[in-house]
C-alpha positions as CSV (number, residue, x, y, z in Angstrom):
1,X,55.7,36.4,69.8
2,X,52.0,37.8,69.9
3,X,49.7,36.9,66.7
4,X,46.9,39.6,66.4
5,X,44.4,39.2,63.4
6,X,42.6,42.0,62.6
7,X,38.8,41.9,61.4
8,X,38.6,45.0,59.7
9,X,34.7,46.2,60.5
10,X,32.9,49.1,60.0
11,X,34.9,49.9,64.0
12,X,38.2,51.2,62.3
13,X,38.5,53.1,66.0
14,X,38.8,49.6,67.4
15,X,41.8,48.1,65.1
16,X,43.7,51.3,65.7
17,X,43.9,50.7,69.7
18,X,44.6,47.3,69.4
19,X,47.4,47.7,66.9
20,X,48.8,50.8,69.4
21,X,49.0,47.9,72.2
22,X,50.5,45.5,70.3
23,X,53.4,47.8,69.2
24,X,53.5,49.0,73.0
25,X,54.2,45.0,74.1
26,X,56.6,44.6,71.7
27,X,58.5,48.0,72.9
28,X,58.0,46.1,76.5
29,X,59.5,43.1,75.9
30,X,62.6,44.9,72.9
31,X,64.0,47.1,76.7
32,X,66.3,50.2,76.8
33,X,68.4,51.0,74.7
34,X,72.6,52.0,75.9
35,X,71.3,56.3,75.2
36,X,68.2,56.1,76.9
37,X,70.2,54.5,79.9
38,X,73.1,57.3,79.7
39,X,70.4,59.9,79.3
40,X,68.3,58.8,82.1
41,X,71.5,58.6,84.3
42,X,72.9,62.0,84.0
43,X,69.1,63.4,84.6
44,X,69.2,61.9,87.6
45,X,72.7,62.9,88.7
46,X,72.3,66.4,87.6
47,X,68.6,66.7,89.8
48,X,70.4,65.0,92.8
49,X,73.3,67.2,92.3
50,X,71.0,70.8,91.9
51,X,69.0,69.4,95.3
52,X,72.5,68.3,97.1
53,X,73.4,72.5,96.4
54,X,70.1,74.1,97.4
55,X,70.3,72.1,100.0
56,X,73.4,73.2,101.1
57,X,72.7,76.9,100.1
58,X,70.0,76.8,102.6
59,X,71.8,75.6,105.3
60,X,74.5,78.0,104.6
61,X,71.3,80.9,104.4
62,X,69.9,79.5,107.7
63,X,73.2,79.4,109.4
64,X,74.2,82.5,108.7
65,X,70.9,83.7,109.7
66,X,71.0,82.4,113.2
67,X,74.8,83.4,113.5
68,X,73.7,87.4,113.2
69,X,70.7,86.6,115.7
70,X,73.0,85.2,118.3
71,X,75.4,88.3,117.8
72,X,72.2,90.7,118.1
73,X,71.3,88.7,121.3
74,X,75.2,89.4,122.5
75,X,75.1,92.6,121.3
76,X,71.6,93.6,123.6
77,X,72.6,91.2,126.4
78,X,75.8,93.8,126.9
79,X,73.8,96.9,126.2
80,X,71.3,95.8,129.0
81,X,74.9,96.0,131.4
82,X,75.6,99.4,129.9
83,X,71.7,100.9,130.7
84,X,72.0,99.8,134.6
85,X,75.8,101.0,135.0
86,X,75.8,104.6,136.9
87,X,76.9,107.7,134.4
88,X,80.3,107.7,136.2
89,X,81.3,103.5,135.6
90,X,80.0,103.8,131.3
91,X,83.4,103.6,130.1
92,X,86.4,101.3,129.0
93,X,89.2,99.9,131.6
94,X,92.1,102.3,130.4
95,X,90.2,104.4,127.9
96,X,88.7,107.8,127.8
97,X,86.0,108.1,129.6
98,X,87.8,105.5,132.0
99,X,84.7,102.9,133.2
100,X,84.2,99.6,134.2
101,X,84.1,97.9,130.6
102,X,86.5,96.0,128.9
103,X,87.6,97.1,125.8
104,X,87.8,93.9,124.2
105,X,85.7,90.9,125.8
106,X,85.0,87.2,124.0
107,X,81.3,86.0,124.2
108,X,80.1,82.2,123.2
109,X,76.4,82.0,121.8
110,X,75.2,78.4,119.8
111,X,78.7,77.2,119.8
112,X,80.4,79.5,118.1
113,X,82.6,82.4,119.4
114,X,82.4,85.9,119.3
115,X,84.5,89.1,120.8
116,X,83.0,92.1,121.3
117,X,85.1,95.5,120.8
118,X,83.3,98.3,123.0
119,X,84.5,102.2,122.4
120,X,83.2,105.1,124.6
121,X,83.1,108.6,123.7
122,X,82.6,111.4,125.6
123,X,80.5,113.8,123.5
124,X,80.3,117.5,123.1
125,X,76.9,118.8,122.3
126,X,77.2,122.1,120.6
127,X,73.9,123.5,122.7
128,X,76.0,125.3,124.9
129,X,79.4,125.8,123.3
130,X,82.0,123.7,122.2
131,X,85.2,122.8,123.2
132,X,87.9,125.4,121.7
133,X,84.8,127.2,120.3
134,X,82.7,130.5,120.2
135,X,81.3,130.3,123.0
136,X,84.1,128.0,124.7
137,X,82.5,124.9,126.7
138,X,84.6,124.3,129.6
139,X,82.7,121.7,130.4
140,X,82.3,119.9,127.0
141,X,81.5,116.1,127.8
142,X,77.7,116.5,127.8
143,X,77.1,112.8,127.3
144,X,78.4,109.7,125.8
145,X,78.1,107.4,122.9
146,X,78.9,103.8,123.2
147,X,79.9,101.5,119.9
148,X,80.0,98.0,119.9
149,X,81.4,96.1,117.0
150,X,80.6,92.5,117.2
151,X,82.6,89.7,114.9
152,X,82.9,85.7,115.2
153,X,86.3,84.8,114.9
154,X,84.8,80.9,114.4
155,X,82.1,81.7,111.7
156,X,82.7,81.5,108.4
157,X,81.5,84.7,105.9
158,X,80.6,86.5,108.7
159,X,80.4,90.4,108.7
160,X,80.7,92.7,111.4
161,X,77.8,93.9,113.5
162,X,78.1,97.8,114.9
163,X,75.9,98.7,116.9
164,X,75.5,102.0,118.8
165,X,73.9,104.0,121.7
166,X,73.8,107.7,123.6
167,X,73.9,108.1,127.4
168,X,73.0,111.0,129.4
169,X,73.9,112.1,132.6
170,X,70.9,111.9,134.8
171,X,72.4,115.4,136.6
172,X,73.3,118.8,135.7
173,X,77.3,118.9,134.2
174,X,79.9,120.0,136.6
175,X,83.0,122.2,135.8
176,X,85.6,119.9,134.0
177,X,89.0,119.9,135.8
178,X,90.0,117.6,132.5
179,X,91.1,119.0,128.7
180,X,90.3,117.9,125.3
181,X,93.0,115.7,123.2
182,X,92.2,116.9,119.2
183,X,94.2,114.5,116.7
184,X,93.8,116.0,112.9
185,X,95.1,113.9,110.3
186,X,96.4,115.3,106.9
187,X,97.8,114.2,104.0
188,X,101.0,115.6,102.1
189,X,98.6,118.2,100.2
190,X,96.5,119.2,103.3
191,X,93.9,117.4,102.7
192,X,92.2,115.5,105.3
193,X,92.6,112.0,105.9
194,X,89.7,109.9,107.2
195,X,89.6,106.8,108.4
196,X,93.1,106.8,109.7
197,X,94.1,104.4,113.0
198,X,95.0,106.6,115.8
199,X,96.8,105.1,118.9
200,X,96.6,106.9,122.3
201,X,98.3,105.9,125.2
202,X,99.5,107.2,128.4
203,X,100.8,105.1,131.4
204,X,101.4,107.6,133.9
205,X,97.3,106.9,135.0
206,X,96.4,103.2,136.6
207,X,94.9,101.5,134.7
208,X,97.2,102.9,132.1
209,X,95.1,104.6,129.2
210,X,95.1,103.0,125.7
211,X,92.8,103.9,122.5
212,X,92.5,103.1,119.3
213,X,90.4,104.8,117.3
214,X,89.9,105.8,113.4
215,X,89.6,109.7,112.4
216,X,86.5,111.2,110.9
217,X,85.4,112.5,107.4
218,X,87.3,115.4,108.1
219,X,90.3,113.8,109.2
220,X,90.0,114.3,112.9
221,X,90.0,112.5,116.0
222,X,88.2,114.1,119.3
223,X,89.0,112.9,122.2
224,X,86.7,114.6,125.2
225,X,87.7,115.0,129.0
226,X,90.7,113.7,129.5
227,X,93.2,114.1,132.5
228,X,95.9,116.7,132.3
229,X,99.2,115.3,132.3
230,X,102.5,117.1,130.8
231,X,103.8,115.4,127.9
232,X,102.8,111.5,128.4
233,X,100.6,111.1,126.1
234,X,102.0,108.8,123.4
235,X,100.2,108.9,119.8
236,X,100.8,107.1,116.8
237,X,99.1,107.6,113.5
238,X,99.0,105.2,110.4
239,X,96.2,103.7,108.0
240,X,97.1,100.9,105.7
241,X,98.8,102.0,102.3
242,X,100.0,105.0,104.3
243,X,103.5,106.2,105.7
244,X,103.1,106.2,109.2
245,X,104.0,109.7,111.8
246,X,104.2,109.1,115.5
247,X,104.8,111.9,118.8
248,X,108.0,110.6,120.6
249,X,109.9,111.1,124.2
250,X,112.8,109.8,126.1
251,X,115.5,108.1,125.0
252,X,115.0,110.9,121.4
253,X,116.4,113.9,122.8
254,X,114.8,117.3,121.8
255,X,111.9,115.5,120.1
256,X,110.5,117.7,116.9
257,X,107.0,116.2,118.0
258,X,106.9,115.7,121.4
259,X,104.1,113.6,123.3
260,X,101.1,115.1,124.0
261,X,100.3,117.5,126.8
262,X,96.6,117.6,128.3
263,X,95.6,120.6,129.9
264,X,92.3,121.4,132.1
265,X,90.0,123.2,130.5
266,X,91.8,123.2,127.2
267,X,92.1,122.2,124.3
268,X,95.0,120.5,123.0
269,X,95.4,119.9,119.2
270,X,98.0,117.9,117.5
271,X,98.3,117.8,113.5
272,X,99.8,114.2,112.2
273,X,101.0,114.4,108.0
274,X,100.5,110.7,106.2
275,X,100.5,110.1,102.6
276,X,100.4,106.9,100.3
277,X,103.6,105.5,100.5
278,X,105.7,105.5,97.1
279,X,107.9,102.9,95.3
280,X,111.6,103.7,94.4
281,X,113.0,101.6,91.3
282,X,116.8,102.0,92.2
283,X,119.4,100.5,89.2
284,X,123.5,100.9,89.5
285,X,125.0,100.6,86.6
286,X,128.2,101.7,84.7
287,X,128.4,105.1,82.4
288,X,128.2,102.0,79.6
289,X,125.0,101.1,81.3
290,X,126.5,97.9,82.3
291,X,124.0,96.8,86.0
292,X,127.0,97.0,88.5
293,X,126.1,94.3,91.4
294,X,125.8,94.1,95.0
295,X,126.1,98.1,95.5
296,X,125.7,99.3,98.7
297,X,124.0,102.9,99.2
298,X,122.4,104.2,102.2
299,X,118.7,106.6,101.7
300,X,118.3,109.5,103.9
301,X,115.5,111.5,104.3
302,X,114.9,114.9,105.4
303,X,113.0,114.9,107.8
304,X,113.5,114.9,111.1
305,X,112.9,113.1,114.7
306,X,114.9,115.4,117.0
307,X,116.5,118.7,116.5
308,X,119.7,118.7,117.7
309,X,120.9,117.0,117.6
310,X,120.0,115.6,114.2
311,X,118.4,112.4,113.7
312,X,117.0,111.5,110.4
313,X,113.4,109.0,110.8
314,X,114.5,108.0,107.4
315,X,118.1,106.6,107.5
316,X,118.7,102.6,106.2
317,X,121.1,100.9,104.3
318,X,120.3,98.8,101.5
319,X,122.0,97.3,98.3
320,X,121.2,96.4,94.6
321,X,120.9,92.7,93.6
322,X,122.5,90.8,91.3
323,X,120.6,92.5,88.3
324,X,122.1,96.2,90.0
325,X,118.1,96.7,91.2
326,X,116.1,97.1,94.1
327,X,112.7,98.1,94.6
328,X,111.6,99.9,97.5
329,X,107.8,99.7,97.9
330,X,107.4,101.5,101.6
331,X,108.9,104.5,100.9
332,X,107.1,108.0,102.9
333,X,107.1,111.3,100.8
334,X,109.8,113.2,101.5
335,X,113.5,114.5,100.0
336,X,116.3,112.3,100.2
337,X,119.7,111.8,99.2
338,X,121.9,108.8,98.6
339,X,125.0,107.6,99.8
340,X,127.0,104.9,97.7
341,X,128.7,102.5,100.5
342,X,130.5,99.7,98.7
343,X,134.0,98.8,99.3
344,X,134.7,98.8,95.5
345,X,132.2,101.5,93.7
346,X,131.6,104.8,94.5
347,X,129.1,107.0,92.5
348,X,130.5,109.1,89.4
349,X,126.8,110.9,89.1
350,X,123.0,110.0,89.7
351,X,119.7,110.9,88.1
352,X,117.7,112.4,89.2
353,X,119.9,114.9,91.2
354,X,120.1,114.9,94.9
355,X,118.1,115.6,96.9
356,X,115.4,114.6,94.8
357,X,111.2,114.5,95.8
358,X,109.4,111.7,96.7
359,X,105.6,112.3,95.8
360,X,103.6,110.2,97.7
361,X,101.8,107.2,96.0
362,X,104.6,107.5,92.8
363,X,106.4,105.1,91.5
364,X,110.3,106.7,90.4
365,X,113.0,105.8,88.9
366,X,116.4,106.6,90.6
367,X,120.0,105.6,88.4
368,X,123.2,105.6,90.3
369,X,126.3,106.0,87.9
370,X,129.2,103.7,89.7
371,X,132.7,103.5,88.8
372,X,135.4,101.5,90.5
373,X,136.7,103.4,93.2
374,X,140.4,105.9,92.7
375,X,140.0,107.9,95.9
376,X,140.0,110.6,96.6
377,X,137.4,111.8,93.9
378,X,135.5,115.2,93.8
379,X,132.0,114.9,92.1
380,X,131.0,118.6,90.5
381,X,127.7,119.0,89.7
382,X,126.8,122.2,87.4
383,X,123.4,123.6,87.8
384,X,121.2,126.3,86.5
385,X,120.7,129.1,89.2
386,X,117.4,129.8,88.1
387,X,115.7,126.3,87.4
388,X,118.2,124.1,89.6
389,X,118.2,121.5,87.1
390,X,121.4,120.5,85.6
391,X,123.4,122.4,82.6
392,X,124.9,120.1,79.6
393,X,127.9,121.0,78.2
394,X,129.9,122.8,81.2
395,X,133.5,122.6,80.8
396,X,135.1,121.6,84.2
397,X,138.6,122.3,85.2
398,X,140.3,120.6,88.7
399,X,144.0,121.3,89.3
400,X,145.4,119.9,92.1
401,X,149.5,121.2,91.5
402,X,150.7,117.7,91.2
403,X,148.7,116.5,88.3
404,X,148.0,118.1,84.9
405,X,144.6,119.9,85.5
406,X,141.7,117.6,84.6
407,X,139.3,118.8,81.9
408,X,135.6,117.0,82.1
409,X,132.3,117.8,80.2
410,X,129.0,117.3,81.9
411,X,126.5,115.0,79.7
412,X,123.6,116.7,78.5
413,X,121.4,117.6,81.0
414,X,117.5,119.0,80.1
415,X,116.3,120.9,77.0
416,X,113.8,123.6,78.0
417,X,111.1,125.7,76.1
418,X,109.9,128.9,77.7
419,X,108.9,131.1,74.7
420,X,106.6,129.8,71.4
421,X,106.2,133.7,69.7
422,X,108.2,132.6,66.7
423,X,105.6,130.9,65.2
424,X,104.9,127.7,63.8
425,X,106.0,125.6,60.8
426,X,109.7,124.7,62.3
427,X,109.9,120.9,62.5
428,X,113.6,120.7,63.8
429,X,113.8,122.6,67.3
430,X,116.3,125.1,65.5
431,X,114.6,128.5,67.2
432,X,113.5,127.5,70.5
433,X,110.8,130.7,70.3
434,X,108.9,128.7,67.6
435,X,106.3,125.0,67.3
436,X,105.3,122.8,64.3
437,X,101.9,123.6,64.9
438,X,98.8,124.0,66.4
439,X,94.6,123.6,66.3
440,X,93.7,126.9,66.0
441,X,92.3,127.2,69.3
442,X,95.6,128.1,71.3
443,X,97.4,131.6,71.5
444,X,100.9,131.3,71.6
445,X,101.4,134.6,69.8
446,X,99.9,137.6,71.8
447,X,102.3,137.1,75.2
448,X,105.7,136.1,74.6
449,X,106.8,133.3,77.0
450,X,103.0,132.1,77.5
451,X,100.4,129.7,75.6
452,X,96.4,130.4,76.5
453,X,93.6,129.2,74.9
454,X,92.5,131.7,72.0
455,X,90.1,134.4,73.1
456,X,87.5,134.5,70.2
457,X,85.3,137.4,70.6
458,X,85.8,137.3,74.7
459,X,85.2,133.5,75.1
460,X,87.9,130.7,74.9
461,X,87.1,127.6,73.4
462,X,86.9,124.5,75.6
463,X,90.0,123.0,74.5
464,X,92.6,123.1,72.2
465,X,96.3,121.5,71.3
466,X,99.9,122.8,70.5
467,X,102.1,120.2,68.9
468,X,106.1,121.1,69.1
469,X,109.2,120.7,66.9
470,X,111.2,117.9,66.9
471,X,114.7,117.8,70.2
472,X,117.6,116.5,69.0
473,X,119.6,114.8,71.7
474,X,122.2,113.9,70.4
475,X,122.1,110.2,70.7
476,X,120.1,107.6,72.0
477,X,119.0,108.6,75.3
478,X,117.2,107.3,78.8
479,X,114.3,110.3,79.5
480,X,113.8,110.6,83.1
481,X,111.3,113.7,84.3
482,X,108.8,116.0,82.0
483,X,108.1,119.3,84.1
484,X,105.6,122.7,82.7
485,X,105.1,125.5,84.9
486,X,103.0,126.8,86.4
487,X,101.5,124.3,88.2
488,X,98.3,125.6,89.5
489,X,95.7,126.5,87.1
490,X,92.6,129.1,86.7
491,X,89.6,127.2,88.5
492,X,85.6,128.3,89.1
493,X,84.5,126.9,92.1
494,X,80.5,126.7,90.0
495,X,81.6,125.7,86.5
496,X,84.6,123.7,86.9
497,X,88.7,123.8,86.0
498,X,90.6,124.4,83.6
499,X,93.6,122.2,82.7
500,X,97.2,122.0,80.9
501,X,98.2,117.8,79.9
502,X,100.7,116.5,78.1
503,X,102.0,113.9,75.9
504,X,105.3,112.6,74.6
505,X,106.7,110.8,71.5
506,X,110.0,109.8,70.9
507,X,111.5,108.1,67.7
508,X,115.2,107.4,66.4
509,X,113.6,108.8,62.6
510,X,111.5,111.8,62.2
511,X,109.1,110.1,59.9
512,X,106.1,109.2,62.2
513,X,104.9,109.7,66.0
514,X,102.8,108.0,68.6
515,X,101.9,110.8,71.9
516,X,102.0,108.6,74.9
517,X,101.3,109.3,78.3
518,X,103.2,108.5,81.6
519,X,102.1,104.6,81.6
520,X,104.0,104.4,78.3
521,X,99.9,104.8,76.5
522,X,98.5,106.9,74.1
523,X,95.2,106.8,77.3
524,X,97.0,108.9,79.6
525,X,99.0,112.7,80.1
526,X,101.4,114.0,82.6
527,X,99.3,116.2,84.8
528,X,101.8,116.8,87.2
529,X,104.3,119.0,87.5
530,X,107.5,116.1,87.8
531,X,106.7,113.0,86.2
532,X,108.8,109.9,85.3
533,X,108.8,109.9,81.8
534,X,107.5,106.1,80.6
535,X,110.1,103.6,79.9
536,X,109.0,103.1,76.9
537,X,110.7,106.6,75.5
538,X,114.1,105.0,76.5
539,X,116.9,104.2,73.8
540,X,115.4,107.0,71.5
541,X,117.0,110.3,70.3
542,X,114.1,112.4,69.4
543,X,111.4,114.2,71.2
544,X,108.3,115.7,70.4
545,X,105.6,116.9,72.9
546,X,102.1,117.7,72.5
547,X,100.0,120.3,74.9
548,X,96.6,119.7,75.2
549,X,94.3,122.6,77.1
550,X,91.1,122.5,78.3
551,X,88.7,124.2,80.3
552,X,85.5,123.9,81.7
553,X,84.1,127.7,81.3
554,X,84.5,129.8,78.2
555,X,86.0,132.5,80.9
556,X,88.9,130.5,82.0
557,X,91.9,129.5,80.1
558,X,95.0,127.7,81.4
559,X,98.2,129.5,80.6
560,X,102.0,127.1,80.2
561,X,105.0,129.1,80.3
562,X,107.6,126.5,81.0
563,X,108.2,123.3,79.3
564,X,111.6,120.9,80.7
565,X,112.7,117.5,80.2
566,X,115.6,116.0,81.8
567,X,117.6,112.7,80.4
568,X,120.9,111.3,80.0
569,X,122.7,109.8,77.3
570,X,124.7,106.3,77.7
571,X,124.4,106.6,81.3
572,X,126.3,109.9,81.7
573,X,124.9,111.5,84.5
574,X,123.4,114.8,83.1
575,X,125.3,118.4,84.5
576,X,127.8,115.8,86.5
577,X,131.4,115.1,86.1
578,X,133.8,112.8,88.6
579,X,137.3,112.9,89.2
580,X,139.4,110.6,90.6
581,X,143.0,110.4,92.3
582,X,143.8,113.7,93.3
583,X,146.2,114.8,95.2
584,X,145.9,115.9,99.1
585,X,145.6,119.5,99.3
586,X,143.9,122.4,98.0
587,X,142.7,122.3,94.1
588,X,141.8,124.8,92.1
589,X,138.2,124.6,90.6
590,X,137.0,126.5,87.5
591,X,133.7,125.8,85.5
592,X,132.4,127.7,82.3
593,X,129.2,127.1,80.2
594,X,128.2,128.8,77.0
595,X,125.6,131.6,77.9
596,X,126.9,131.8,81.5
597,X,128.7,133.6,84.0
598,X,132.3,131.1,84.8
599,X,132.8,130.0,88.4
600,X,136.2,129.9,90.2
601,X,136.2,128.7,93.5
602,X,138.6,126.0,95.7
603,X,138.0,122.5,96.7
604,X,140.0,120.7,99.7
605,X,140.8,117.7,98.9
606,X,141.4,115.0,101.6
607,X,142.0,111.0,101.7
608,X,139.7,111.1,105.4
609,X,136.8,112.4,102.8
610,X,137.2,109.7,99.6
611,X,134.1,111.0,98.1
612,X,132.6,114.4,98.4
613,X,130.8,116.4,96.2
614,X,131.2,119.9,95.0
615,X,127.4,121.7,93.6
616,X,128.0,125.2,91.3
617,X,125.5,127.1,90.5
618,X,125.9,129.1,87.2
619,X,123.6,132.1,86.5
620,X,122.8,133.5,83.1
């Protein structure tokens, strides 16, 4: 307890500071409160925990730092080897230029451990000609150009180092007695492919050659002066995401891509086709749309490894789960067909039809009708001549002289729109010449059997829309592919396109709409010429479309002249019918449609052959 007395003077100053340290004693001896302790604490654990992490960012900064100087130091400590090897020895053991370095080689520096990947090319220098070219350089390896790529398979966050040098012969160039090896790598639309891995190798030479190397922007791979040999060298092509394509030899008989031969003085150029691969969404299930399980099938492709004999580079066996799917997700662009394999099943129709396209980078939907098996059975699939897609309605007749003849119908199969010069106003699709409506800025009038943009004075407008009446069909119904023609539209290489997209809407009332695109949004269109139509669609009975053109010059208009959609209806495969038990022998076949020319025509019918199917083709 402090006693102060304060003599108040004419100093007022002087009572005020002694008063200040009386009140700061009493603080002194009164101590901190349970806040000011918390508060203080967590100030201090958050400063030591912000110094503890720049600490540590700095170290990781500094080590990181001295990692990429040590892999510099590598990378000039094997450079120096390169400068003092002769022209002759600057190459890898077993590549092209063959040389005295090794391809791959593990270096240590500060601890940690790196491997150095070392590629020599022979370059040709278009100074005096190139290989293949105008003027043709015979001998086209005018120097070389070494890579190094450095990485540290110990450090952590480390990115690779490239590094990269030209050497020149200190001599004039002698006459080649070696070829040129020209790998161009193309996609399924022609378009070039960079960046793909190419894998050369030949052991008919010792050491035995091996490269592997990445194509350029323009898809292409050059290798320069290497030995002739006749068919030996072996090449694969892939890139990740990507089907894969591959030359091949003995034991494949009468390979369709054969390896490589290298010629002197030649040029030998070999073209490799790889394309995203797609994803196949394969479902069995019952004309009820019951998921049948555990069914068997076997995909075959069409194209080819040898020829002849025959060998398929697609053929594999696979089976539906206990849902009745099974998604493929490696799948290479191409046309297949499928087989149904299970002891109990066999398949009463599929959709799409076989063979059906696989685009590359899609994702499809494939639905195998199965019903129990009654062999033998005869499948008949009706299709249009003209389109090749499937006809509804066909009356099928089988009669095999022991049984009554059989009488199917094929399911509904695609509704198609080629001509809008009826006009507008038509909400149900009674007149299939006429639309609900349209924008204004379209010309469906003026040439029958086509839709432009409207030329207004000699200019078309940059877009416009056509909306159509409303498909019936007939009952709820899973949509499978949208498809316009023609597929390729009016283009200025200055200005820009011109385009044709799509959207869909599908309702079990006619009241309202909602256009979505091929992801089952309203932010999307079908742009291509066969697209999946979105899931969402499915279980509905009407359709309406919308066409939306555009274009980026008032000279250019897109022009749509064929609009199809193809679906089925409770599972029924559409333009397919199945029949089951018949008799060994020789049946009669007969099929009629309204608006075409009937089919007669014979089917043999044999229990070796349980399951076959029968394609007619109806024309108008």
């Amino acid at each position: 307890m402090f006693t102060f007395i304060a003599r108040y003077t004419a100093d007022e100053h002087s009572y005020c500071i002694m008063k200040s340290f009386l009140s700061f004693n009493q603080r002194q001896d009164q101590g901190l409160s349970l806040i000011e302790t918390v508060i203080g604490a967590a100030l201090f654990a958050f400063i030591s925990m912000m110094l503890a992490t720049t600490y540590q960012r700095v170290f990781v900064v500094a080590r990181a730092a001295q990692e990429r100087v040590d892999a510099i130091a590598l990378a000039n400590a094997q450079f120096e080897i390169v400068r003092n090897l002769s022209y002759a020895n600057v190459g890898t053991v077993g590549g092209i230029p063959n040389g005295v370095l090794p391809q791959v080689r593990t270096l240590m520096s500060g601890g940690k451990t790196f491997v150095a990947t070392t590629t020599v090319r022979n370059i040709d220098l278009p100074f005096d000609g190139t290989a293949g070219g105008v003027p043709d350089d015979l001998s086209p390896a005018d120097n070389k150009l070494v890579e190094m790529e450095v990485t540290c398979t110990s450090c952590k966050n480390f990115r690779p180092l490239i590094f990269t040098t030209s050497v020149g012969p200190r001599d004039l160039e002698n006459v080649s007695t070696n070829g040129s090896l020209f790998v161009r790598v193309l996609d399924a639309s022609g378009a070039p492919v960079p960046g793909a891995t190419v894998k050369v190798v030949n052991n008919s030479f010792v050491p035995a050659i091996s490269i592997i190397d990445v194509t350029n922007a323009s898809g292409m791979l050059q290798i320069i002066d290497a030995p002739p040999d006749v068919k030996s060298y072996e090449i694969t092509v892939s890139k990740s995401g990507y089907s894969s394509e591959q030359t091949y030899g003995p034991p494949v008989i009468n390979p369709v891509k054969p390896h490589a031969t290298v010629i002197a003085q030649t040029v030998t150029q070999l073209t490799f086709a790889i394309d995203r691969i797609a994803t196949l969404n394969i479902s069995s299930v019952s004309p009820s749309c019951v998921p049948i399980t555990n069914a068997q099938f076997e995909l075959t492709g069409s194209k080819q490894v040898s020829s002849p004999p025959g060998k398929p580079k697609h053929d594999k066996f696979f089976s539906t789960d206990a849902s009745g799917l099974n998604v493929l997700n490696d799948i290479e662009w191409d046309s297949y067909v499928l087989t149904a394999t299970s002891a109990a099943y066999e398949m009463a129709g599929v959709t799409p039809l076989f063979p059906f396209a696989v685009v590359a980078g899609s994702v499809q939907d494939i639905q195998l009708v199965m019903v129990p098996k009654d062999t033998p059975s005869v499948v008949v699939t009706v299709i249009d001549s003209g389109t090749g897609l499937p006809i509804t309605g066909a009356t099928v007749t089988i009669d095999d002289g022991v049984h009554p003849a059989m009488v199917e119908t094929t399911g509904r199969g695609y509704i198609r729109q080629t001509d809008w010069s009826g006009g507008g106003a038509q909400e149900a699709d009674v007149d299939q010449t006429q639309y609900w409506a349209h924008d204004g800025n379209v010309d469906p009038l003026t040439t029958p059997g086509e839709v432009r943009l409207k030329d207004i004075l000699g200019s078309y407008p940059l877009n416009g829309y056509l909306e159509s009446s409303t498909f019936d069909t007939g009952a709820p119904a899973n949509f499978f592919q949208f498809t316009f023609q023609p597929t390729v539209q009016p283009t200025d290489p200055i200005v820009g396109d011109s385009k044709a997209e799509f959207q869909i809407a599908t309702g079990n009332a006619t009241s309202s709409w909602t256009y979505l695109g091929p992801d089952g949004t309203p932010d999307t269109f079908y742009t291509s010429t066969t697209t999946d139509i979105a899931a969402a669609n499915d279980g509905k009975r009407y359709l309406r479309y919308k066409m939306f053109l555009g274009t980026a010059s008032t000279t250019l208009t897109p022009s749509i002249s064929d609009i199809q959609f193809t679906f089925t209806s409770s599972c029924v495969p559409p333009g397919q019918v199945i029949f089951h038990g018949l008799a060994n022998g020789v049946a009669a076949l007969s099929v009629a449609a309204l608006g075409y020319t009937a089919d007669s025509s014979t089917v043999v019918v044999d229990s070796a052959t349980p399951w076959q199917e029968v394609v007619v083709t109806l024309s108008p």
